[in-house]
C-alpha positions in Angstrom: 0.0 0.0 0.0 3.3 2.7 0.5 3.3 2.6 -3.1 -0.4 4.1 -3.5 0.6 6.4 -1.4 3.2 7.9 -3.2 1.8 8.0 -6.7 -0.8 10.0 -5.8 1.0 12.0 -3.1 0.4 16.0 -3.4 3.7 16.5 -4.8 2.7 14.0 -7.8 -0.7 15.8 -8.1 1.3 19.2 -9.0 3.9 17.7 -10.7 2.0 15.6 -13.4 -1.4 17.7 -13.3 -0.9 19.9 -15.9 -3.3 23.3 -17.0 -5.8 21.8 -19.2 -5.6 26.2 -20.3 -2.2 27.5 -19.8 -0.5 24.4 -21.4 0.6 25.1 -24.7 3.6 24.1 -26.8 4.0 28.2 -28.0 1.5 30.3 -25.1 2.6 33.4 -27.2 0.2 32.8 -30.1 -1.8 29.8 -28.6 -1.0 27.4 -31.3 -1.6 24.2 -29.1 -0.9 20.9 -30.6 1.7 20.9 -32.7 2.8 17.7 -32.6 -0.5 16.2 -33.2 -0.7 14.8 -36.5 -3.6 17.0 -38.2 -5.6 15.9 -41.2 -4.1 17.1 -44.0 -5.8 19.3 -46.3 -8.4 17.8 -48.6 -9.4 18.6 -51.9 -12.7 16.7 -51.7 -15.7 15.7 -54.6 -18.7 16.8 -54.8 -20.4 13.3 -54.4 -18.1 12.6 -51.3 -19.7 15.2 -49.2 -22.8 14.7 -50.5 -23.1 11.4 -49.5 -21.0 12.5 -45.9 -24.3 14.7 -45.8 -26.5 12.9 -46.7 -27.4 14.4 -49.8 -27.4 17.7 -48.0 -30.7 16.6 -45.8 -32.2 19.6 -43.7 -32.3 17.1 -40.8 -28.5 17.5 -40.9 -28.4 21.6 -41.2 -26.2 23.3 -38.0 -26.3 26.7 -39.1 -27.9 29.0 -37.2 -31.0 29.9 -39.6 -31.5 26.9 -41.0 -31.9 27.1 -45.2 -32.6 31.0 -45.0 -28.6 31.4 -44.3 -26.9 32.4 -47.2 -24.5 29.9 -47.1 -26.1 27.0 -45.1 -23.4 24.7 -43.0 -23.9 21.0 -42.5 -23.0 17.4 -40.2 -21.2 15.3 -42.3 -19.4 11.7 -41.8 -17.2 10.7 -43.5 -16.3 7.1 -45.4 -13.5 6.6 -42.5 -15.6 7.7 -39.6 -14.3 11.4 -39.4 -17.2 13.8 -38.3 -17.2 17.0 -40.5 -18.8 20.9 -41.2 -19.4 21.4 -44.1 -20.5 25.0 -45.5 -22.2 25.2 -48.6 -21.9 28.7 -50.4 -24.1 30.1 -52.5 -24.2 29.7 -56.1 -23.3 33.7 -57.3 -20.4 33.2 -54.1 -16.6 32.9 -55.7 -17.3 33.3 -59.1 -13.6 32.4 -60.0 -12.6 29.0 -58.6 -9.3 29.3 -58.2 -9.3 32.1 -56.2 -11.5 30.3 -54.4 -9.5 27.4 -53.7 -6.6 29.2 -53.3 -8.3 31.2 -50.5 -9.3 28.6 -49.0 -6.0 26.4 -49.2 -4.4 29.4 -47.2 -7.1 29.2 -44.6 -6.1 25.5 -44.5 -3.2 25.7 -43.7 -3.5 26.8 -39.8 -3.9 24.3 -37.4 -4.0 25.2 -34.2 -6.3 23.3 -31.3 -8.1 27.3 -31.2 -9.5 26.6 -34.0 -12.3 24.3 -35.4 -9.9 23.6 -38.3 -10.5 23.7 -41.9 -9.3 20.6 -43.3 -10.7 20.6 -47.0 -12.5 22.1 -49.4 -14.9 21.0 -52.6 -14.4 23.4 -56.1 -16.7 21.6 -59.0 -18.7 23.6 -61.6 -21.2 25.7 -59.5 -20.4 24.9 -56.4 -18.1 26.3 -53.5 -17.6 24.1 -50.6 -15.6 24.3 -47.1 -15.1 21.6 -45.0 -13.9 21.7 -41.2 -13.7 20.1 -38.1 -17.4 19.3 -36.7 -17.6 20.4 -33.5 -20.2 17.9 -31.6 -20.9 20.4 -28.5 -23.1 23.4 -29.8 -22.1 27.0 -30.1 -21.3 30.4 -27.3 -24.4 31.6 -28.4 -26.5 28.3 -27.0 -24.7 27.6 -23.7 -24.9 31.9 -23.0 -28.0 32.8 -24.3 -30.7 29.8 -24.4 -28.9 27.7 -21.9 -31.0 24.5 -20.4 -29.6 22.9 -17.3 -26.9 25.2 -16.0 -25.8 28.5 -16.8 -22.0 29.2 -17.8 -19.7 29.1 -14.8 -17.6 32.0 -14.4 -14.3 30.0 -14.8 -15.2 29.2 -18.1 -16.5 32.4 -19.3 -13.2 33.5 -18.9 -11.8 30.6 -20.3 -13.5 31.3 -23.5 -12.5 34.7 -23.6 -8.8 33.6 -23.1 -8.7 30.7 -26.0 -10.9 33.3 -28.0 -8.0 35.4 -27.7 -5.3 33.1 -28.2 -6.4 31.9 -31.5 -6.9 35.3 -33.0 -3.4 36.1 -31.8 -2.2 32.4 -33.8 -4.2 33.8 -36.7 -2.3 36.7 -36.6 0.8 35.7 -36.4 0.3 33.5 -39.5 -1.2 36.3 -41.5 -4.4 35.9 -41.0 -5.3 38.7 -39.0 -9.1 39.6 -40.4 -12.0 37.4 -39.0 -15.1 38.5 -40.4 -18.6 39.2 -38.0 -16.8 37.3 -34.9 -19.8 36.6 -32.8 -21.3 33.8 -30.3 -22.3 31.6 -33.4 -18.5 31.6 -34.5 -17.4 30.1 -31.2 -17.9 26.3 -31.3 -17.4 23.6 -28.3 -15.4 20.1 -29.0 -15.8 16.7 -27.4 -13.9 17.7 -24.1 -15.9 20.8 -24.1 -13.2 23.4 -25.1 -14.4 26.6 -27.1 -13.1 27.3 -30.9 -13.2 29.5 -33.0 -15.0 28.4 -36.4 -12.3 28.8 -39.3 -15.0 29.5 -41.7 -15.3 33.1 -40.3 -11.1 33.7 -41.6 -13.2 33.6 -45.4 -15.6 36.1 -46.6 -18.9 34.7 -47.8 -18.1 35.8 -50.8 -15.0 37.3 -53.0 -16.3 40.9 -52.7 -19.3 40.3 -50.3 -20.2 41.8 -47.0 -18.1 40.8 -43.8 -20.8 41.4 -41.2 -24.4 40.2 -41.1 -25.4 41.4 -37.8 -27.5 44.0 -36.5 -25.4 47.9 -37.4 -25.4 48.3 -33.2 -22.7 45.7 -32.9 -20.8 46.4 -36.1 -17.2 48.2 -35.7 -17.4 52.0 -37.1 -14.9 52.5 -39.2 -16.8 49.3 -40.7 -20.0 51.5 -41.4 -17.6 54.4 -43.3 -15.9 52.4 -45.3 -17.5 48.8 -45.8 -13.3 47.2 -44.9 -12.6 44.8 -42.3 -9.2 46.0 -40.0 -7.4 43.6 -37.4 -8.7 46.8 -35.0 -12.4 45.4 -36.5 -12.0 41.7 -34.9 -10.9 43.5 -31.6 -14.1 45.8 -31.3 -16.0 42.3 -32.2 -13.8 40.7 -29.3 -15.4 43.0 -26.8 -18.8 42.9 -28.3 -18.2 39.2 -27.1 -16.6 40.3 -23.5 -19.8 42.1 -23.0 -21.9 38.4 -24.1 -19.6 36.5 -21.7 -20.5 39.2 -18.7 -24.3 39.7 -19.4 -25.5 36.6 -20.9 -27.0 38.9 -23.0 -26.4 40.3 -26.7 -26.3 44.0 -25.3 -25.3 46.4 -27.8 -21.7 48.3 -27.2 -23.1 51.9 -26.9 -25.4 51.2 -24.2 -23.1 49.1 -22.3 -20.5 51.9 -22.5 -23.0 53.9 -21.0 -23.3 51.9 -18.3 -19.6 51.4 -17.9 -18.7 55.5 -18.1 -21.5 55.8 -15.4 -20.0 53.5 -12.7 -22.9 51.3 -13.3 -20.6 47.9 -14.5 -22.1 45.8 -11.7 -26.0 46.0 -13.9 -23.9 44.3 -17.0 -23.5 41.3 -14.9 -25.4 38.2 -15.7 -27.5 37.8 -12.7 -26.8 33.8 -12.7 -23.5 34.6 -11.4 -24.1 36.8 -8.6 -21.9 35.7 -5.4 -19.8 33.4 -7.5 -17.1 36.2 -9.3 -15.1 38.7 -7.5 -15.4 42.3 -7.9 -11.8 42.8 -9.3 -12.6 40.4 -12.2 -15.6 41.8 -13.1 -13.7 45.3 -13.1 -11.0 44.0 -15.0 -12.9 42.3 -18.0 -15.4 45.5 -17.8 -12.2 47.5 -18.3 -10.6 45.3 -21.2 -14.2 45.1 -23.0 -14.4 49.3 -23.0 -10.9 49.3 -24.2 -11.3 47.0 -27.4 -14.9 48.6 -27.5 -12.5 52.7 -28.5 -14.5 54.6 -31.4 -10.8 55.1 -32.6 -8.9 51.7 -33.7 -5.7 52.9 -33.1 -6.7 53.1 -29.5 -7.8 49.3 -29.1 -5.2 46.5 -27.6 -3.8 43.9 -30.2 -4.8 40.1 -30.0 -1.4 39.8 -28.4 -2.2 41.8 -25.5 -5.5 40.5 -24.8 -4.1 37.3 -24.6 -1.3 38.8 -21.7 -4.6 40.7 -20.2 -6.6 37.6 -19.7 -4.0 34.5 -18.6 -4.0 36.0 -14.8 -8.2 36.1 -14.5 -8.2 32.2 -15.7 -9.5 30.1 -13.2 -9.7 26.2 -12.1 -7.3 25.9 -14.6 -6.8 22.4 -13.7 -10.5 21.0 -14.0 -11.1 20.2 -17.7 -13.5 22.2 -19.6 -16.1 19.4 -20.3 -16.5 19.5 -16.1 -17.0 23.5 -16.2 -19.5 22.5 -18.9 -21.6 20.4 -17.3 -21.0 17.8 -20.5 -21.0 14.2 -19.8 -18.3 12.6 -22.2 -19.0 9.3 -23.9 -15.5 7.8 -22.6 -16.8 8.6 -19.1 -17.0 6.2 -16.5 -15.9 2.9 -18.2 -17.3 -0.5 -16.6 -15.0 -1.0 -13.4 -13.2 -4.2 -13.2 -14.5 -5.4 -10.2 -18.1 -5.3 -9.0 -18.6 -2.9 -6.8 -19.5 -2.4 -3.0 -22.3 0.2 -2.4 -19.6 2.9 -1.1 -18.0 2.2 -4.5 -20.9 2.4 -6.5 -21.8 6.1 -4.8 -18.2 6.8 -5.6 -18.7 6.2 -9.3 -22.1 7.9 -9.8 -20.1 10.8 -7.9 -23.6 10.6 -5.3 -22.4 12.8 -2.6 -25.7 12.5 -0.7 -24.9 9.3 -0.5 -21.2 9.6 0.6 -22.6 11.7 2.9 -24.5 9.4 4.8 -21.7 6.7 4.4 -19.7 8.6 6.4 -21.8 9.5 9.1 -22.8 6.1 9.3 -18.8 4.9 10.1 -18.7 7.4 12.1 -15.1 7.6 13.5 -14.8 3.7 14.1 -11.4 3.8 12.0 -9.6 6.4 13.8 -9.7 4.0 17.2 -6.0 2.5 16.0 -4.5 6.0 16.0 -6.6 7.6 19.2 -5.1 4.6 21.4 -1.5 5.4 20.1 -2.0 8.7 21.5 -1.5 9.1 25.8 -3.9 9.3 28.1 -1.4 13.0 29.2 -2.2 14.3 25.1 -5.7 13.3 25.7 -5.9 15.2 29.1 -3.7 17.7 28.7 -5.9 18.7 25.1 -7.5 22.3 24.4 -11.1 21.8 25.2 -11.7 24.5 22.3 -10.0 22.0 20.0 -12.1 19.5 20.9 -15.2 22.1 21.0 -13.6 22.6 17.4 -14.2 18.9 16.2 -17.9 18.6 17.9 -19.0 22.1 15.8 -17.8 20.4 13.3 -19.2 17.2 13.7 -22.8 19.0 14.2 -22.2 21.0 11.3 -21.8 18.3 9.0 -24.3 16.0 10.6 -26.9 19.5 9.4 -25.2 19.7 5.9 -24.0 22.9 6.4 -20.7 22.2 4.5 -19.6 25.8 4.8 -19.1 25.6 8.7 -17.8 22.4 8.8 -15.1 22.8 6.5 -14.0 26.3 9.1 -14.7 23.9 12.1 -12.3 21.0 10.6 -9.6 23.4 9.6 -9.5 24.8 13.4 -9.1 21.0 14.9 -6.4 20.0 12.2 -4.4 23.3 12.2 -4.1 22.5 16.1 -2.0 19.8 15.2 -2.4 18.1 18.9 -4.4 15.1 17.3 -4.4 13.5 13.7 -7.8 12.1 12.6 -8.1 10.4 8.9 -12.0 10.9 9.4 -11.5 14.5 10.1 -9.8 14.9 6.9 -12.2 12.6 5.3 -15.1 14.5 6.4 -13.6 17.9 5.5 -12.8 16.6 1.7 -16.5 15.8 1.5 -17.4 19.5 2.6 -14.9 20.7 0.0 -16.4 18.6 -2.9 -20.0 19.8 -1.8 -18.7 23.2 -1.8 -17.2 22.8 -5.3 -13.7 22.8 -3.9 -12.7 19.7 -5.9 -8.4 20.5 -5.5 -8.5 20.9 -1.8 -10.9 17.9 -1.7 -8.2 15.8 -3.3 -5.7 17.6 -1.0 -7.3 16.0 2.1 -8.3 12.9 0.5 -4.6 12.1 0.0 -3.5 13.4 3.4 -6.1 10.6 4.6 -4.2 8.2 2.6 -1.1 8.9 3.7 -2.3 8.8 7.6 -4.3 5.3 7.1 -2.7 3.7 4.3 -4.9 0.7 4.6 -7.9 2.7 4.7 -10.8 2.0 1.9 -12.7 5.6 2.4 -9.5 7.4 1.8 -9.0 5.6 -1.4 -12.9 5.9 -2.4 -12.7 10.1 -1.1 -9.8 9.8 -3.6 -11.6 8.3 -6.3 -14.4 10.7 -6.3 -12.1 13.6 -6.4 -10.4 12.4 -8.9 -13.2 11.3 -11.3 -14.7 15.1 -10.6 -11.1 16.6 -12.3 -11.9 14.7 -15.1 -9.0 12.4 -14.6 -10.8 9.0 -15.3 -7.7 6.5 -15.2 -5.9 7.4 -12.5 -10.3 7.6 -10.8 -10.7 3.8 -11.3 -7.3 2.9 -10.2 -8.3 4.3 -7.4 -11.8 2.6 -7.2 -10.4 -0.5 -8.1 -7.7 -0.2 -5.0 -10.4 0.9 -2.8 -12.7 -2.1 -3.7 -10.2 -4.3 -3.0 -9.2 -3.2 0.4 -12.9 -3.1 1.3 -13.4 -6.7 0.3 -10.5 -7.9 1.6 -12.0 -6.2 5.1 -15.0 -7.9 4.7 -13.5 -11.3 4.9 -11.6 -11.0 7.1 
């Protein structure tokens, strides 16, 4: 059992856990991933992604209005599996086909794991099509504005702002600087539920057509004199989509600016997250949306600098983003190897209620080994507020009231005069109720390392493990667990 202890002791934790949003083989420009091999660009027939799309069915249409879009996008398979985007342009779009496909060979040539990449595209009489990445997990514009079971956490509101900015910043430092009408829709979530941005929006809809289709209150000014798309144009658009990410709403710059220049910032705030951001961010991003959000474009911050602006407000950076998002992955919770005990089986469902009420019901039967170790002089000679410490606590979590019990805990083990695996047990539990998943894991360990023999440390584990979204190293845990409980049993 030493060894469990040590591979998951807290110095392996923050050794091997790495960002899931600051990791990046070059943080400058955010062009994660090199080293993965990418599809190579694809020249494809016409027949290929008509059958992928099944004959371009309207049951398999992911654009946002359906047919009535000018250029209508949809879900396509592939013959080897591959799930794709395709957007289908209209018939008067790129009259020249060669500009078209050179166009859109230079757009294919980024790969970056910012981007929904563009990894093909179809050139045959008539028609003009671009094929991407499919993105299985809806767009910003769904899990902001029309969102069903949980609204967007803060963390990962400003997680999409920072990978929003990073792979503008790529795009720019490859040359690709102009992203025409940058909005919600553009902003697409993959299977581990990390945002993108849609590399169809780095092509105009047309050789010489219009690069915004929005309503004129969002559009950049110096858009509306002189009908041109600037790298100071994506910028203002970036804010326009700092003020979505605050609000929840699609509020229109000038009145938010309004707001802003009257000290009124807090009323931007989506009221979904009241009590669960600080102050100082909210000033922050307020403050970085009114600077890309200048009249003048000379006076708006480059991708680069957004980027710099928004890596110190990221948060939880170690719980991946498909846990921020609420999205249950299909890997997720493979069959366990063993058949499980009913502490297990709460474990996997990650039932906390039910953990809960495990608990209480072992009581502190397991810490008998190490109370008798300690003398009857330690006992006596013991702060009675220490002890006053560990009964608050106990009544505390007894009444649910996580909050408290997690203070009343902290007060007993900072003491130091007694060590209790139960007491750390119980005080991971409070943490994961309180959303606290790292400290959970924290004490879970700690536990571990106390009573190495111990099942509920190794279940505690578990459960914080499979709530970072770290699935192997979750049922290896289980597993262990299971084993030791079993092995209990018959003896």
């Amino acid at each position: 059992m030493g060894g469990r202890c040590s591979k998951f002791s807290l110095c392996w934790f923050h050794s091997h856990l790495k960002s899931s949003v600051l990791e990046s083989s070059d943080l400058e420009n955010g062009d994660k991933g090199e080293g993965k091999q990418w599809p190579a660009f694809t020249e494809f027939s016409f027949e290929q992604l008509k059958s992928a799309t099944s004959g371009f069915s309207p049951d398999n249409i992911v654009s946002e209005h359906g047919l009535k879009a000018p250029n209508v996008v949809y879900k396509g398979q592939l013959d080897n599996g591959r799930w794709i985007a395709v957007k289908r342009f209209n018939r008067l779009a790129w009259p020249d086909s060669r500009q078209f496909v050179e166009e859109a060979r230079s757009v294919g040539n980024l790969r970056s794991e910012r981007l929904a990449n563009l990894i093909g595209c179809c050139c045959e009489a008539e028609e003009r099509l671009m094929v991407a990445e499919f993105m299985p997990n809806d767009t910003l514009a769904k899990h902001l504005f029309h969102w069903e079971n949980q609204p967007m956490k803060w963390a990962m509101r400003l997680r999409v702002a920072f990978y929003l900015a990073q792979a503008l910043d790529y795009c720019s430092s490859k040359g690709r600087a102009l992203y025409h009408d940058l909005n919600p829709y553009r902003v697409l979530f993959d299977q581990d539920g990390n945002p993108r941005l849609s590399s169809f929006g780095l092509m105009k809809n047309s050789r010489d057509g219009k690069s915004y289709s929005t309503n004129l209150a969002f559009t950049p000014p110096e858009y509306l004199r002189t009908g041109r798309v600037t790298p100071e144009s994506v910028v203002y658009s970036f804010g326009t989509m700092l003020l979505d990410l605050l609000s929840g709403k699609h509020i229109p710059p000038s009145h938010a600016l309004d707001l802003i220049r009257g000290k009124n910032f807090l009323m931007l705030m989506d009221s979904a997250l009241e009590g669960h951001f600080s102050n100082d961010d909210g000033t922050e991003l307020v403050r970085l949306a009114s600077r890309c959000l200048q009249y003048e474009a000379r006076e708006r911050p480059n991708a680069k600098s957004l980027v710099t602006s928004l890596m110190p407000l990221q948060k939880e950076t170690d719980v991946p983003s498909y846990v921020l998002m609420g999205i249950q992955r299909e890997s997720a919770s493979p069959t366990p190897p063993l058949s499980l005990t009913p502490f297990g089986e709460a474990c996997l469902r990650m039932d906390l209620t039910a953990i809960h009420e495990i608990l209480e019901k072992i009581g502190y039967k397991d810490d008998e080994g190490i109370a008798n170790e300690l003398s009857f002089q330690m006992w006596t000679n013991q702060m009675q507020e220490t002890l006053n410490s560990k009964k608050h606590g106990d009544t505390a979590f007894r009444g649910k009231d996580f909050g408290t019990a997690i203070d009343c805990y902290t007060q007993f083990i900072d003491c130091g005069t007694m060590v209790s695996p139960t007491v750390y047990a119980r005080r991971c539990l409070s943490y994961l109720m309180s959303e606290m998943q790292q400290e959970a894991l924290g004490d879970a360990m700690q536990a571990l390392v106390i009573s190495p023999e111990w099942p509920t440390a190794l279940y505690l584990q578990a459960t914080c493990l499979f709530s970072l979204g770290m699935e192997s190293e979750a049922q290896d845990s289980l597993k262990d667990g299971t084993s030791l409980e079993m092995k209990r049993t018959k003896n």
